[in-house]
N, CA, C and O of each residue as an XYZ file, in Angstrom:
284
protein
N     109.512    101.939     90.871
C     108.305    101.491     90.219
C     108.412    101.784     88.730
O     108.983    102.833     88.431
N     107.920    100.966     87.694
C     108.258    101.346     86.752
C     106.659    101.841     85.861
O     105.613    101.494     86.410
N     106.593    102.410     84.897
C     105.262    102.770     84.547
C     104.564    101.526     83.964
O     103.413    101.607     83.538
N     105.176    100.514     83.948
C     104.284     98.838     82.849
C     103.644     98.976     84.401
O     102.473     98.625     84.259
N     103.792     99.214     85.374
C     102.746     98.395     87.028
C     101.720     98.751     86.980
O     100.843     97.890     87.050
N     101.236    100.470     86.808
C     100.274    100.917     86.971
C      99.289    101.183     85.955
O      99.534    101.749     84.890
N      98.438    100.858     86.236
C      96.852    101.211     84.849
C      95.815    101.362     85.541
O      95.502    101.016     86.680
N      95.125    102.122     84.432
C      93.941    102.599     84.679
C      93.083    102.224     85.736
O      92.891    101.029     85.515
N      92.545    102.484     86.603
C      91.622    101.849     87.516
C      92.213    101.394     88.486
O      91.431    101.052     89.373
N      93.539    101.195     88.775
C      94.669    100.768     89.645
C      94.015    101.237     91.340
O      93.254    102.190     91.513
N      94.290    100.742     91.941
C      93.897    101.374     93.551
C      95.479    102.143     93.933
O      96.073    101.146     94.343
N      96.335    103.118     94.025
C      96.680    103.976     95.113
C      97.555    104.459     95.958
O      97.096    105.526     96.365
N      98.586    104.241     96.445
C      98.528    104.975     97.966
C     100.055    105.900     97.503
O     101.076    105.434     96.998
N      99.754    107.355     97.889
C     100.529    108.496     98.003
C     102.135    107.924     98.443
O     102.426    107.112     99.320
N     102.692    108.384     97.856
C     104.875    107.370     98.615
C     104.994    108.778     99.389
O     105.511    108.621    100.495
N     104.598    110.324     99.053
C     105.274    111.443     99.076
C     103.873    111.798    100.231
O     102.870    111.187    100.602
N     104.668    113.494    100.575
C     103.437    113.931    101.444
C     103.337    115.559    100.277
O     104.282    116.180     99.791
N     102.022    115.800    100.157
C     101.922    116.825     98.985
C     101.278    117.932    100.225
O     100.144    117.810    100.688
N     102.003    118.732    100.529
C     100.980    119.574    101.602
C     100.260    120.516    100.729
O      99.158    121.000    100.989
N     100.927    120.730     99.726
C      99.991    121.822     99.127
C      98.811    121.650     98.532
O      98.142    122.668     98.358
N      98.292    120.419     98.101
C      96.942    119.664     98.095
C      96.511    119.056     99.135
O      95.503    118.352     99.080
N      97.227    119.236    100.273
C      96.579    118.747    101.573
C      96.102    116.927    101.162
O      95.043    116.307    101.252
N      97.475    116.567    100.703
C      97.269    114.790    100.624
C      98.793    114.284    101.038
O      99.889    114.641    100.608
N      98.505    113.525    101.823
C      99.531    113.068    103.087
C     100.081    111.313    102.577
O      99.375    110.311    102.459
N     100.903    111.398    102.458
C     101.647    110.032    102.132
C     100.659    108.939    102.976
O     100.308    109.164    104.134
N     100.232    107.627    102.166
C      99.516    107.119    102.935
C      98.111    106.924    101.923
O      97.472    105.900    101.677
N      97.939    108.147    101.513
C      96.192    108.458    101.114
C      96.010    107.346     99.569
O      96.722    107.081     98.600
N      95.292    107.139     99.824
C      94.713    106.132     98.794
C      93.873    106.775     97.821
O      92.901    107.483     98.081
N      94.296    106.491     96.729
C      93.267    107.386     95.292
C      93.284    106.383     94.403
O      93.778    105.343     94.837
N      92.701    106.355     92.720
C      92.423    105.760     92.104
C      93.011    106.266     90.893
O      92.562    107.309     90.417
N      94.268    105.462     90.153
C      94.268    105.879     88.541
C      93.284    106.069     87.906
O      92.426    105.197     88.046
N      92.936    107.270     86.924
C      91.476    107.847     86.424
C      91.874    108.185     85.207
O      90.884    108.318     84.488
N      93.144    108.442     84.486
C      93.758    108.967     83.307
C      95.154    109.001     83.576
O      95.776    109.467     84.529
N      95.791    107.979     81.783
C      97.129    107.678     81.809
C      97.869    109.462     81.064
O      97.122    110.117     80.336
N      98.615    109.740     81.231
C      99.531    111.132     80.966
C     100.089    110.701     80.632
O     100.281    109.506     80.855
N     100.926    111.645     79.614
C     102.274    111.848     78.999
C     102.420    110.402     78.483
O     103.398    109.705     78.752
N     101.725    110.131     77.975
C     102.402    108.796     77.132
C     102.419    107.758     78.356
O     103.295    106.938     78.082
N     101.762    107.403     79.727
C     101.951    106.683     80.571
C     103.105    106.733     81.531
O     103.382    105.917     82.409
N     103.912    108.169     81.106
C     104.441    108.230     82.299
C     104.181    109.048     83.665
O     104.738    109.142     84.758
N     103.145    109.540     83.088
C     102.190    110.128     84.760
C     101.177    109.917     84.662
O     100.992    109.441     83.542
N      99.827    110.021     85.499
C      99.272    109.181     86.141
C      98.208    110.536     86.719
O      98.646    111.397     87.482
N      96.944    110.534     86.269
C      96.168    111.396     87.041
C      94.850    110.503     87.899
O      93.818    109.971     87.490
N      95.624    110.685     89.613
C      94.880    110.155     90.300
C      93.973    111.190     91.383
O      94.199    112.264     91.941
N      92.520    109.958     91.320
C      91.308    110.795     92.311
C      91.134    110.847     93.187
O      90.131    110.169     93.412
N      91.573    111.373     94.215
C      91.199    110.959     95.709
C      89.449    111.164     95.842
O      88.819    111.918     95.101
N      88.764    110.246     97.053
C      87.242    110.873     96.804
C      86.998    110.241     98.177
O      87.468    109.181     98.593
N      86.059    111.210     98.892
C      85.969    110.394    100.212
C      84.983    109.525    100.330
O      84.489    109.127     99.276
N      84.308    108.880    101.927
C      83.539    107.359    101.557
C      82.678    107.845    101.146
O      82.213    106.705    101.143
N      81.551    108.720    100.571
C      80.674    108.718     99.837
C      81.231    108.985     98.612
O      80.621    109.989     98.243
N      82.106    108.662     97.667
C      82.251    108.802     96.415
C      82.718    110.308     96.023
O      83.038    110.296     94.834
N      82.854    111.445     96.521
C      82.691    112.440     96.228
C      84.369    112.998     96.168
O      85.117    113.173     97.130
N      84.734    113.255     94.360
C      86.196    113.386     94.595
C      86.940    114.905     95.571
O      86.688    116.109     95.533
N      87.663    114.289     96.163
C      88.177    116.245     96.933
C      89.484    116.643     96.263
O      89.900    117.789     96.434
N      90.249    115.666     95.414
C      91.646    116.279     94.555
C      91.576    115.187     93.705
O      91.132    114.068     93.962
N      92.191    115.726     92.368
C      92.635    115.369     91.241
C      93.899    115.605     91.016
O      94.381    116.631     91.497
N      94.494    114.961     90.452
C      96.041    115.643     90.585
C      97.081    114.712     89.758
O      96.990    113.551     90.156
N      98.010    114.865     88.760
C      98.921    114.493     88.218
C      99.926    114.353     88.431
O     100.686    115.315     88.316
N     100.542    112.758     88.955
C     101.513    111.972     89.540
C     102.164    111.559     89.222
O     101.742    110.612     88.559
N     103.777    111.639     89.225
C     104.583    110.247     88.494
C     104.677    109.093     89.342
O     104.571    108.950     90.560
N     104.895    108.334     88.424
C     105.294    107.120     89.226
C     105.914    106.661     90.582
O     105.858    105.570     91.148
N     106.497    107.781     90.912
C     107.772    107.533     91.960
C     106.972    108.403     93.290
O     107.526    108.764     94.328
N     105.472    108.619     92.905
C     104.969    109.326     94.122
C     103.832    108.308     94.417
O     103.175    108.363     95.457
N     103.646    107.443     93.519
C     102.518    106.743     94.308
C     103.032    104.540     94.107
O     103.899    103.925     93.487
N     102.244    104.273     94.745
C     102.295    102.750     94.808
C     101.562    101.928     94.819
O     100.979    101.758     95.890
N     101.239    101.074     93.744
C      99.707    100.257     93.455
C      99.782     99.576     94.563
O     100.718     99.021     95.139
N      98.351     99.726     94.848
C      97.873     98.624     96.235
C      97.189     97.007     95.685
O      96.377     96.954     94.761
N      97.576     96.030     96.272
C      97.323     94.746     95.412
C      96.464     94.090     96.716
O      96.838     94.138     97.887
N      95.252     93.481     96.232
C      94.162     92.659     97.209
C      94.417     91.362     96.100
O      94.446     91.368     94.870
N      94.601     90.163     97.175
C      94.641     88.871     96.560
C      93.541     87.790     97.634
O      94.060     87.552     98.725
N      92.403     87.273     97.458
C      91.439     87.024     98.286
C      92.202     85.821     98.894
O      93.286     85.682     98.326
N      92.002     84.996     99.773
C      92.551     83.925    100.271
C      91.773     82.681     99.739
O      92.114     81.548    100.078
């Protein structure tokens, strides 16, 4: 993945499993703030009522934009 894919507001999903934040490859979060010059990535996880449970600073190579294209 290269860092031009992902921006701000981006939807998500974990490539890695992080046990020590208890977020499991899979989990879906939200780009919230670009790092280091855009090469990391601080994403929010928050559950269905909105309410974030980790914040956390990602490179590229741990997460993967999720793309919705309507039919």
């Amino acid at each position: 993945m290269t860092t031009n894919s992902v921006k701000l507001l981006d939807v998500v999903a974990l490539t890695v499993d992080l046990p020590e934040y208890n977020l499991w490859r899979g989990q879906v979060g939200t780009v919230v703030e670009m790092l280091a010059g855009g090469t990391a990535f601080e994403v929010e996880f928050s559950d269905r009522n909105g309410r974030t449970y980790e914040s956390i600073g990602l490179r590229p190579n741990q997460i993967m934009v999720l793309h919705f294209e309507p039919n």
